[in-house]
C-alpha positions in Angstrom: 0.0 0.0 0.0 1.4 3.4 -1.0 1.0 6.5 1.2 -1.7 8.1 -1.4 -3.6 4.5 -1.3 -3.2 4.8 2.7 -4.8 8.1 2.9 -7.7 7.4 0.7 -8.4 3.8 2.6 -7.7 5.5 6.6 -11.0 5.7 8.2 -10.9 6.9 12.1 -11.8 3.5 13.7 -13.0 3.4 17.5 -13.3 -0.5 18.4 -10.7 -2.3 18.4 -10.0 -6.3 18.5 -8.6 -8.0 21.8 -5.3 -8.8 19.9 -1.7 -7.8 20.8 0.0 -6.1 17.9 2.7 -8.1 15.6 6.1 -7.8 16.8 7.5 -7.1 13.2 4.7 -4.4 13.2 6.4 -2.9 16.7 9.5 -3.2 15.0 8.7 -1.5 12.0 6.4 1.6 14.3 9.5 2.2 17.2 12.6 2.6 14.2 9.8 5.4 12.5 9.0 6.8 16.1 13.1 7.6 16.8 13.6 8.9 13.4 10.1 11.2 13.8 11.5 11.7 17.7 14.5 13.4 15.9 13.3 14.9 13.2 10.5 16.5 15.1 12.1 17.6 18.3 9.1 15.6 19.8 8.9 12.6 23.0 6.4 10.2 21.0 6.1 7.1 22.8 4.4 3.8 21.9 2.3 2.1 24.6 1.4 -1.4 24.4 -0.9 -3.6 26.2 -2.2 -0.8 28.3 -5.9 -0.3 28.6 -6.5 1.5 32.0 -5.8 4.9 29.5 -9.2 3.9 27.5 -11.8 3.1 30.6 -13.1 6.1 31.8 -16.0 8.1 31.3 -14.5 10.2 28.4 -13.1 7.0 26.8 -17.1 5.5 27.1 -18.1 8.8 26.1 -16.0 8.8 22.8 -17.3 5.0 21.9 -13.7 4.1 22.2 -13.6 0.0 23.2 -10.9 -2.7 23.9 -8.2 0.1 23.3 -5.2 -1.5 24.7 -2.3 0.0 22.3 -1.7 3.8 21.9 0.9 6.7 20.9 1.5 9.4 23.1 2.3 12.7 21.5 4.7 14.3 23.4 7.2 17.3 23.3 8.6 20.5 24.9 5.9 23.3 25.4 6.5 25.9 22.4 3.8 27.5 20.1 4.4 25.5 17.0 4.0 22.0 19.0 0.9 21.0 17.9 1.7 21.3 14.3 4.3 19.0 14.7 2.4 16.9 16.9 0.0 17.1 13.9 2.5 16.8 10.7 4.8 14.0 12.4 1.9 12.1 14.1 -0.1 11.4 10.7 3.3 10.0 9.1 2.7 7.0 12.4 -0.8 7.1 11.5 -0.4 6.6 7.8 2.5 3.9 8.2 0.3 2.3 10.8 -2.5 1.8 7.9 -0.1 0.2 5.6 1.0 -2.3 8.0 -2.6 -3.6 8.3 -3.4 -1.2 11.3 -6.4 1.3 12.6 -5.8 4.3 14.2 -8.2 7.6 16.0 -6.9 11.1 16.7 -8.0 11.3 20.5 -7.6 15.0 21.6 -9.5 14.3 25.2 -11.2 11.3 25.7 -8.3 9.3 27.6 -6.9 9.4 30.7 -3.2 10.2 31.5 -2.1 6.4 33.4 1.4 7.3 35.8 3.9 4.9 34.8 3.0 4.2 31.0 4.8 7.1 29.9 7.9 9.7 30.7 8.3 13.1 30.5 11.0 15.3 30.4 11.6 18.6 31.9 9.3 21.0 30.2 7.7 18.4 28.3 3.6 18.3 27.7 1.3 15.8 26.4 -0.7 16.8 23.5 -2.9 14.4 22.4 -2.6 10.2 21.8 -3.4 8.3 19.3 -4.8 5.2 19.5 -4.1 2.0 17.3 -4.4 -1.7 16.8 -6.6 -3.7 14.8 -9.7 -2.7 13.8 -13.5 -4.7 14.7 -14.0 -2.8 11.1 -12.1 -0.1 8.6 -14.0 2.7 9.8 -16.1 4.9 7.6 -15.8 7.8 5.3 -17.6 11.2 6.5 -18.6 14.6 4.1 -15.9 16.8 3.4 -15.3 20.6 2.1 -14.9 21.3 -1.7 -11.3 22.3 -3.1 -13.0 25.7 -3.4 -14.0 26.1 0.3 -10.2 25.6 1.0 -8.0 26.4 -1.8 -7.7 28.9 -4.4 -7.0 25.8 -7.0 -8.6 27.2 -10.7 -7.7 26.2 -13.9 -4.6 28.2 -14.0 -2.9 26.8 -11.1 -0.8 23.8 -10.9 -2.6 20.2 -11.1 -0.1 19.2 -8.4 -1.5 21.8 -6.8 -5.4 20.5 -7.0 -4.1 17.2 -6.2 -2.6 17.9 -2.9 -5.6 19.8 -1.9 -7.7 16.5 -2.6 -5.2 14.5 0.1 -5.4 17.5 2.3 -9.2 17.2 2.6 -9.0 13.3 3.4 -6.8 13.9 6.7 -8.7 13.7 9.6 -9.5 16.9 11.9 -11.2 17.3 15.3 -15.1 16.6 14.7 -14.5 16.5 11.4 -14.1 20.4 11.1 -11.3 20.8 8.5 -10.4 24.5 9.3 -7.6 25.0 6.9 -7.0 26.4 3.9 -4.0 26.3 1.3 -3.3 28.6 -1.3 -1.2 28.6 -4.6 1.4 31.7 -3.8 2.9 31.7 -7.3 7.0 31.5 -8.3 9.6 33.1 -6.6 13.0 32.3 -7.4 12.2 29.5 -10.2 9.9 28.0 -6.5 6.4 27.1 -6.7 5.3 28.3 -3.4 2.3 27.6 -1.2 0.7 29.0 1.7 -1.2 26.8 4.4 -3.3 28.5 7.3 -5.7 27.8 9.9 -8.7 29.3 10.6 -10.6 29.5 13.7 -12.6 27.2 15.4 -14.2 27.0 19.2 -12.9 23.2 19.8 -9.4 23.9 19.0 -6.8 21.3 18.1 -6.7 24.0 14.4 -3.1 23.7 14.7 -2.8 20.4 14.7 -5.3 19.6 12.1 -2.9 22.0 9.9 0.2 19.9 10.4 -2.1 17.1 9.3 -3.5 18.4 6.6 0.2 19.5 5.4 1.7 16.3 5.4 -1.4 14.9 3.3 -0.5 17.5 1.0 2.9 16.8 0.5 1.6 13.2 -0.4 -0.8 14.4 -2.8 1.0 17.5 -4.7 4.3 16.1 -4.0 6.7 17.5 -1.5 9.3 18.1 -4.5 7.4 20.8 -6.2 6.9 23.6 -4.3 8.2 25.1 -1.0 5.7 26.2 1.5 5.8 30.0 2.3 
């Protein structure tokens, strides 16, 4: 499965089967967490066979069930945290779908368990995402036009339009997709792109714009053009 198939098969998926995960799949999701854990400045950690973090009320709430395997999202406090929290967590979340996996966003419905997890000095959780294998693939929900987000016409790139299509498949809190991307122009023989959030009451707008990025990258193709 290719990253562009993985993004157009991901579903959010809440129920989970009692079943440990693979070890070569562990294998395969702690080398891409130190690399991310590098490349991101971040503290993402990889919990298994832990389900005290998905019995409360919240978890009940959020129709999350037989959750025993989870990422934590972790890194120093700083303003642009979430959106890497955002852009390096859907690279787990994607490679988790081509290894046969299901994953969920979970901005508040868990509960933080003492001992499953460390934190360094200045370090904040800011969301988890759950994973393991799926009772089913999840389902597909309605999404924005290109128009309501881009300023894609006939005159811009088709990388351009493609890369907003994979940016409206990633997955955003409640489904709000409160981003926007527009086509900038050249500059210095550069395509260039600007991404921005807008605002919403829930939150969690800059870390639905990391994710939405990285899906864009995927779709437009991270070689042709420079974001601005």
């Amino acid at each position: 499965m290719t990253l562009q198939e993985a993004i157009e098969a991901r579903h959010s998926v809440r129920a989970f089967k009692y079943q440990p995960l693979a070890a070569d799949v562990v294998k395969v999701l702690e080398e891409k967490i130190a690399v991310l854990n590098l490349e991101g400045k971040l503290h993402i950690q990889l919990i298994q066979n832990e389900p005290k973090a998905f019995l409360g009320t919240m978890a009940k709430y959020g129709k999350f069930r037989n959750v025993g395997n989870y990422i934590v999202m972790a890194g120093q406090k700083a303003d642009d945290l979430d959106e890497r929290v955002g852009y390096y967590g859907e690279q787990l979340v994607l490679l988790a779908q081509t290894l046969g996996l299901n994953t969920c966003w979970v901005g508040l419905s868990y509960s933080k368990v003492p001992g499953t997890y460390v934190l360094d000095e200045g370090e904040k959780i800011a969301c988890y995402i759950a994973l393991g294998y799926g009772e089913t693939q999840g389902v597909g929900h309605k999404i924005k036009t290109i128009n309501q987000v881009s300023n894609a016409s006939d005159v811009t790139p088709t990388w351009f339009r493609k890369g907003v299509e994979a940016a409206l498949l990633a997955p955003t809190a409640v489904n709000q997709q409160k981003f926007s991307f527009e086509y900038v122009g050249m500059k210095d023989g550069h395509h260039q792109v600007h991404a921005k959030k807008g605002f919403s009451m829930i939150g969690y707008t800059q870390m639905d714009l990391g994710i939405a990025k990285y899906h864009f990258e995927i779709g437009a193709g991270k070689e042709n053009f420079e974001w601005v």
